[in-house]
MARNUBA-249618 format. One record per atom (N, C-alpha, C): residue number from 0; residue in one letter; chain; atom name; x, y, z. Coordinates in nm, 4 decimals, m for minus. Each point is the difference from the previous one (the first is absolute). Example, Ala and Ser with C-alpha at 12.3 -4.5 7.8 and 13.67 -1.06 7.14 Angstrom:
MARNUBA-249618
MIVEX / 0 / a / A / N / 1.3190 / m0.5690 / 0.7800
MIVEX / 0 / a / A / CA / m0.0890 / 0.1190 / 0.0000
MIVEX / 0 / a / A / C / 0.0900 / 0.1200 / 0.0000
MIVEX / 1 / s / A / N / m0.0350 / 0.1050 / m0.0720
MIVEX / 1 / s / A / CA / 0.0820 / 0.1190 / 0.0060
MIVEX / 1 / s / A / C / m0.0770 / 0.1090 / 0.0730
This chain:
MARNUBA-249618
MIVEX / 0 / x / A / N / m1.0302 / 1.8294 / 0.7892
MIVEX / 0 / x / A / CA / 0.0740 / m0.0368 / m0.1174
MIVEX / 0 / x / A / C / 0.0861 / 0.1183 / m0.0420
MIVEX / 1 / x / A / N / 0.0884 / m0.0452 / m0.0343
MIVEX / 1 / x / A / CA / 0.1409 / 0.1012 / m0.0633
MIVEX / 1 / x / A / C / m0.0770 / 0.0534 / m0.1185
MIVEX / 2 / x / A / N / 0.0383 / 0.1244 / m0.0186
MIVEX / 2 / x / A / CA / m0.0029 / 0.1075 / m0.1188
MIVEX / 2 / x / A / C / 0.1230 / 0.0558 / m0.0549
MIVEX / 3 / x / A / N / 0.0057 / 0.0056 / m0.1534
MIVEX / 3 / x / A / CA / 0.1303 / 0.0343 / m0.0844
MIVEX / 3 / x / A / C / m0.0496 / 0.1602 / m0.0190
MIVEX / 4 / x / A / N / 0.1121 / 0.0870 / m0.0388
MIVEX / 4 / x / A / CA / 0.0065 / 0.1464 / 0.0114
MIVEX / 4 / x / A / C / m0.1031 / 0.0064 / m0.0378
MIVEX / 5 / x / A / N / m0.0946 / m0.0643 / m0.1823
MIVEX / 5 / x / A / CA / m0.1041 / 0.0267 / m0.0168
MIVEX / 5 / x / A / C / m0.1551 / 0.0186 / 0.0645
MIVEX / 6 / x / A / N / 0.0210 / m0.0433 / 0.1414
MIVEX / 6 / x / A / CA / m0.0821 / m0.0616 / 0.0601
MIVEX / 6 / x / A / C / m0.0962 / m0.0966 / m0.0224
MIVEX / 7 / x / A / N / 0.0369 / m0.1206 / m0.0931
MIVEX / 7 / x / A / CA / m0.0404 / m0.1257 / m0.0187
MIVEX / 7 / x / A / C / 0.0392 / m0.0755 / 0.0967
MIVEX / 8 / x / A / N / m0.1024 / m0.1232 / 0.0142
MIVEX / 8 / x / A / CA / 0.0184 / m0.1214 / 0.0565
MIVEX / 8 / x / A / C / 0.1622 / m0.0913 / m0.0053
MIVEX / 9 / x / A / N / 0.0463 / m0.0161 / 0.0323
MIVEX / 9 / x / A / CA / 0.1077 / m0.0804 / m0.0148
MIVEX / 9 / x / A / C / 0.0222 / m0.0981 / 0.0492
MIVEX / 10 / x / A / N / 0.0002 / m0.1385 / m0.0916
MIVEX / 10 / x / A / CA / m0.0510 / m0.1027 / 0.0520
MIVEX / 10 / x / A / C / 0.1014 / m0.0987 / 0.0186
MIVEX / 11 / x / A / N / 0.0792 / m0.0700 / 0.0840
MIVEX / 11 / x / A / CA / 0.1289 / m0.1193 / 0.0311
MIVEX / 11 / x / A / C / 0.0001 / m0.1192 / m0.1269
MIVEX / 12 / x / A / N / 0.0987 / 0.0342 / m0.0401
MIVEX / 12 / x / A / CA / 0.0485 / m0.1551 / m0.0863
MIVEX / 12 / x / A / C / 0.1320 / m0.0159 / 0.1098
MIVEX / 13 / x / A / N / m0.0756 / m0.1614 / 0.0094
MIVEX / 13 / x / A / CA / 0.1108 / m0.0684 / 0.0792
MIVEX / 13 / x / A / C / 0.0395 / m0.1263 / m0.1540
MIVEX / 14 / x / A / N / 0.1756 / 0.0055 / 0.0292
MIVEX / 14 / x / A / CA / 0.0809 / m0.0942 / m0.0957
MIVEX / 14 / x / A / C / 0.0085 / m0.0932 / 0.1199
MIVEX / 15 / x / A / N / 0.0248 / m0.1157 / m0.0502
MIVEX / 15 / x / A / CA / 0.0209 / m0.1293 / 0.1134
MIVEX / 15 / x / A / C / 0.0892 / m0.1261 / m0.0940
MIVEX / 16 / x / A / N / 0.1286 / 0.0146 / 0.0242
MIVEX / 16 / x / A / CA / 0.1293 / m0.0145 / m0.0871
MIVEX / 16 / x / A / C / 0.0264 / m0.1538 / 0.1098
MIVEX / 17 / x / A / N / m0.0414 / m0.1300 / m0.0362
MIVEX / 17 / x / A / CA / 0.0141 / m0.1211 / 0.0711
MIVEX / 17 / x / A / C / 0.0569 / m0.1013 / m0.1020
MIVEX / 18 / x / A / N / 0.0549 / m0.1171 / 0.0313
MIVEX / 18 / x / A / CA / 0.0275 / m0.1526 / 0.0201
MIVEX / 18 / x / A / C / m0.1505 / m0.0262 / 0.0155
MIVEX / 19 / x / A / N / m0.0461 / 0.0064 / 0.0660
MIVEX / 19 / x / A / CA / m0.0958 / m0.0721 / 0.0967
MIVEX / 19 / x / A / C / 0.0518 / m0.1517 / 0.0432
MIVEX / 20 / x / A / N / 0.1361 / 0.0291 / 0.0549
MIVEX / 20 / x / A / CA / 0.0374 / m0.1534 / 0.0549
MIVEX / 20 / x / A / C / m0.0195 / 0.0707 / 0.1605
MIVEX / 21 / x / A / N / 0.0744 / 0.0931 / 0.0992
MIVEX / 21 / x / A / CA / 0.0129 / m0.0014 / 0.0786
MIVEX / 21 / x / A / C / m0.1203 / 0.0997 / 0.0931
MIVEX / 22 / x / A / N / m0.0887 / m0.0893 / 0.1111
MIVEX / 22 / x / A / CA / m0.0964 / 0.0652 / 0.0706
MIVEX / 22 / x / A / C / 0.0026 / m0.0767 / 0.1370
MIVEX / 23 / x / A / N / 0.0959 / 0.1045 / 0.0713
MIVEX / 23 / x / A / CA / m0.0019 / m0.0307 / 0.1224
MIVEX / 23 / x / A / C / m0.0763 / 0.0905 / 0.1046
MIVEX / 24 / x / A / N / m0.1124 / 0.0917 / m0.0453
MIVEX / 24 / x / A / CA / m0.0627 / 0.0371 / 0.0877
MIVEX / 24 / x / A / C / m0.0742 / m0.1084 / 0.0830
MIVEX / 25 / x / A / N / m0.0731 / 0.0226 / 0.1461
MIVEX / 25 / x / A / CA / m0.0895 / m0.0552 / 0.0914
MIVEX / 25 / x / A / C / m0.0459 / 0.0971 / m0.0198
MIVEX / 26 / x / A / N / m0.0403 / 0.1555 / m0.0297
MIVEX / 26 / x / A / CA / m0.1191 / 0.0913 / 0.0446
MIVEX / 26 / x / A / C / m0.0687 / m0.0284 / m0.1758
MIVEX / 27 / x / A / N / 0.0311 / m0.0314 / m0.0693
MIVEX / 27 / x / A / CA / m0.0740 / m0.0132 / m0.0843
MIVEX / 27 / x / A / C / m0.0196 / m0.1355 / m0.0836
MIVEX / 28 / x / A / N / m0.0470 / m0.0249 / m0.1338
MIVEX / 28 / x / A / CA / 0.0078 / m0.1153 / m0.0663
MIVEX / 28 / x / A / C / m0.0915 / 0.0552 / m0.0910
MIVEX / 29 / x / A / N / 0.0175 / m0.0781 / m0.1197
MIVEX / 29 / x / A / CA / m0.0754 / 0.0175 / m0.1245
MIVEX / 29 / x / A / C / m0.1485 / 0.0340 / m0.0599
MIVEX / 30 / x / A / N / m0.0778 / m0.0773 / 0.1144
MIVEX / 30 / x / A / CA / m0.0852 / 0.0908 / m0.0257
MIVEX / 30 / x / A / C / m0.0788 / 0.1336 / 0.0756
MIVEX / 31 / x / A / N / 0.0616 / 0.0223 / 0.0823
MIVEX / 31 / x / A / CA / 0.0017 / 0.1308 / 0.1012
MIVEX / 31 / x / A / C / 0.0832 / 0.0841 / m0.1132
MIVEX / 32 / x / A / N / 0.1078 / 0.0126 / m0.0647
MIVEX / 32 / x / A / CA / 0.0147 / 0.0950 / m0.0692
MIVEX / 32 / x / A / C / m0.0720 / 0.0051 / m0.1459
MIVEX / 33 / x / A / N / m0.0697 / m0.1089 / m0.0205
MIVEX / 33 / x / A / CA / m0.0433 / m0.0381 / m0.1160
MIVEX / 33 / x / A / C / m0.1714 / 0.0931 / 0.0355
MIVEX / 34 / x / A / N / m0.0120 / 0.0209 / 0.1143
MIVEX / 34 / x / A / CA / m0.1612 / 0.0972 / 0.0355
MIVEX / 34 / x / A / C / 0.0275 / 0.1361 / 0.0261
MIVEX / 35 / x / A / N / 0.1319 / 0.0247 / 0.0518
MIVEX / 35 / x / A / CA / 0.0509 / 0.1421 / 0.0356
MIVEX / 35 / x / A / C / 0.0358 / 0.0398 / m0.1750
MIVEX / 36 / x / A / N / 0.0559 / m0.0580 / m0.1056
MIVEX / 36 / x / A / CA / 0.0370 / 0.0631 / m0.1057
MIVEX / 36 / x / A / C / m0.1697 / 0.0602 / m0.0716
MIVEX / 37 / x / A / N / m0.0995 / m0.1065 / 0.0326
MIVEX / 37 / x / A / CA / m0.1193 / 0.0138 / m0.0623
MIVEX / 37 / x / A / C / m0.0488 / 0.1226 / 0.0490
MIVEX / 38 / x / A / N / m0.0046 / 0.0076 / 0.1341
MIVEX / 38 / x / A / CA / m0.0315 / 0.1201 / 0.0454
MIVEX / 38 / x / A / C / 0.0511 / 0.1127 / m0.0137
MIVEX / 39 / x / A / N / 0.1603 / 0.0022 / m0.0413
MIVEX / 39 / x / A / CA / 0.0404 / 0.1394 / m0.0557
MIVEX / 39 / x / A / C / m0.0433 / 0.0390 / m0.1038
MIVEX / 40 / x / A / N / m0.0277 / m0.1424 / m0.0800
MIVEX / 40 / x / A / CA / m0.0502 / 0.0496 / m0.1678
MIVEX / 40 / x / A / C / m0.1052 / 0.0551 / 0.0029
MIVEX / 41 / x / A / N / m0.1153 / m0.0482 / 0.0880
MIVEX / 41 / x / A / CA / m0.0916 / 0.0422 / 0.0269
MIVEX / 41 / x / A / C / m0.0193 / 0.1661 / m0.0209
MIVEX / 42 / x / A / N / 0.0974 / 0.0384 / 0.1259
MIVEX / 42 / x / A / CA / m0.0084 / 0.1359 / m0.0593
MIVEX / 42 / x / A / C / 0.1272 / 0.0476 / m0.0622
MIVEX / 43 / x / A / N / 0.0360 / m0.0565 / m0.1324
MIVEX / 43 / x / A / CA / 0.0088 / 0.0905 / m0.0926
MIVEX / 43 / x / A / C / 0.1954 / m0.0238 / m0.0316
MIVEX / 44 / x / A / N / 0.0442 / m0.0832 / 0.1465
MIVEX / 44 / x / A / CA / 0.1607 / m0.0451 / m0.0406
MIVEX / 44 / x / A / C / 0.0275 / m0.0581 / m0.1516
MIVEX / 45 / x / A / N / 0.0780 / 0.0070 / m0.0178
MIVEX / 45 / x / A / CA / 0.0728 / m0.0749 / m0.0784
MIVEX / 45 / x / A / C / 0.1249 / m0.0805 / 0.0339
MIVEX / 46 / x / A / N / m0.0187 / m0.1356 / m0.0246
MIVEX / 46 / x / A / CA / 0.0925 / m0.1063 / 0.0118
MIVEX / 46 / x / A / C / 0.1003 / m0.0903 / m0.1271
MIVEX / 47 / x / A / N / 0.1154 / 0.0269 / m0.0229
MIVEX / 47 / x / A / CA / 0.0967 / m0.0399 / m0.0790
MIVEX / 47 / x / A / C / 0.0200 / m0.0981 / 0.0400
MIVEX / 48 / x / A / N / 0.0381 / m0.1388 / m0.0589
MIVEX / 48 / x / A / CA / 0.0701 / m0.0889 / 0.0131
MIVEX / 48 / x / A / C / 0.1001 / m0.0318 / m0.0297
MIVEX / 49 / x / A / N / 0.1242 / 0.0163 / 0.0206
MIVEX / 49 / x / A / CA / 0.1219 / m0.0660 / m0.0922
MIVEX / 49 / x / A / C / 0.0644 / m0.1422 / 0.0395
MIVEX / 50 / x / A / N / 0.0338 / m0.0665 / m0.0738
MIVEX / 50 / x / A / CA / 0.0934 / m0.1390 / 0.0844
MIVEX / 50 / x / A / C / m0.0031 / m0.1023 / m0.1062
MIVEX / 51 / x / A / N / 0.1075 / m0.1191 / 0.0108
MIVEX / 51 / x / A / CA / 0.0327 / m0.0777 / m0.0869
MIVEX / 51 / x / A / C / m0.0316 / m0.1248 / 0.0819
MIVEX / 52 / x / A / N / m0.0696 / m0.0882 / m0.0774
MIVEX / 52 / x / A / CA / 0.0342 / m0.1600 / 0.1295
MIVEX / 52 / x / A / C / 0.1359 / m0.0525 / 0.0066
MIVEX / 53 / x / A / N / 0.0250 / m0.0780 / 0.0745
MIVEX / 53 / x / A / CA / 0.0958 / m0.0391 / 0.0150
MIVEX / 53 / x / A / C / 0.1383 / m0.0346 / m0.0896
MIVEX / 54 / x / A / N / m0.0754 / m0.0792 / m0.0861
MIVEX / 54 / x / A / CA / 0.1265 / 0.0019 / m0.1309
MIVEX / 54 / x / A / C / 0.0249 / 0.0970 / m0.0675
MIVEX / 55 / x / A / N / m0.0525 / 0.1216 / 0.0423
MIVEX / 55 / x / A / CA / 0.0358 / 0.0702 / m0.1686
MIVEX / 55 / x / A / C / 0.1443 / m0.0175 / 0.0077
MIVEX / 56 / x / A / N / 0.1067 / 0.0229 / 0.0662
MIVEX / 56 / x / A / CA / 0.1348 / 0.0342 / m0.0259
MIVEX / 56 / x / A / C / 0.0415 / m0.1269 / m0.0794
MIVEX / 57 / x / A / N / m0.0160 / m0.1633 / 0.0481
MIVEX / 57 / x / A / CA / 0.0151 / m0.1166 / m0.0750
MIVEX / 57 / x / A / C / m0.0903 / 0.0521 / m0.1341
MIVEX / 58 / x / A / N / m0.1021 / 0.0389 / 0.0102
MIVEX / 58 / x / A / CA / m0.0223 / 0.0145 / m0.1546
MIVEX / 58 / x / A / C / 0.0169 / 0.0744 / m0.1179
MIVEX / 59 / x / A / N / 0.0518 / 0.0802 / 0.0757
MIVEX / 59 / x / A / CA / 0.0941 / 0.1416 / m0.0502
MIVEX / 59 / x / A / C / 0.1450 / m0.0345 / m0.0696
MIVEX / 60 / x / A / N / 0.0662 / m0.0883 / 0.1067
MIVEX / 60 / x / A / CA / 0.1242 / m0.0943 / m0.0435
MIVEX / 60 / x / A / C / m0.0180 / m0.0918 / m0.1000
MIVEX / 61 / x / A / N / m0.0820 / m0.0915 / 0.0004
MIVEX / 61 / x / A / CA / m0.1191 / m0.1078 / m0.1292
MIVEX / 61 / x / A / C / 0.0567 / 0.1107 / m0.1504
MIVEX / 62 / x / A / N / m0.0857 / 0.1023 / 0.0429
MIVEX / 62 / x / A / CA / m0.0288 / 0.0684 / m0.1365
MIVEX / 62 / x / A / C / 0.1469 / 0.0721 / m0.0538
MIVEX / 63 / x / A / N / 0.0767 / 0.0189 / 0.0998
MIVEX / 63 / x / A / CA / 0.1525 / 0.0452 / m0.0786
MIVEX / 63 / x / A / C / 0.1035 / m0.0730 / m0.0884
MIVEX / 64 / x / A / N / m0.0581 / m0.1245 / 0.0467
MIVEX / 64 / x / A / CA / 0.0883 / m0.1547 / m0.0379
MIVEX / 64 / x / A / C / m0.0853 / m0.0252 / m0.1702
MIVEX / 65 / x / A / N / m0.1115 / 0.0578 / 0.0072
MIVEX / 65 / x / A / CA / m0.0526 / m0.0454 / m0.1567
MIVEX / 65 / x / A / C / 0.0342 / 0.0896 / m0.1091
């Protein structure tokens, strides 16, 4: 494991910035990364989520019109 000048632990935050419309992998699928994320947390990752479903932009447009 990586160490900062202090010589502490330094531990991965992963951001994961999706749609979740488009998944064209074959080496993986949902829940193969859905056991690999568990296992990073496991030891000690951190996992961000960011993403909008599908409409936000239609609903974004909705809300300018009121």
């Amino acid at each position: 494991m990586a160490q900062n000048k202090n010589g502490n632990a330094e531990l991965p935050v992963i951001i994961i910035f999706t749609d979740g419309d488009e998944n064209q992998s074959r080496e993986w699928d949902r829940n193969s990364i859905a056991q690999l994320i568990k296992s990073k947390e496991a030891e000690g990752w951190t996992f961000v989520f960011l993403g909008a479903n599908q409409d936000a932009f239609a609903e974004g447009a909705d809300n300018e019109r009121d």
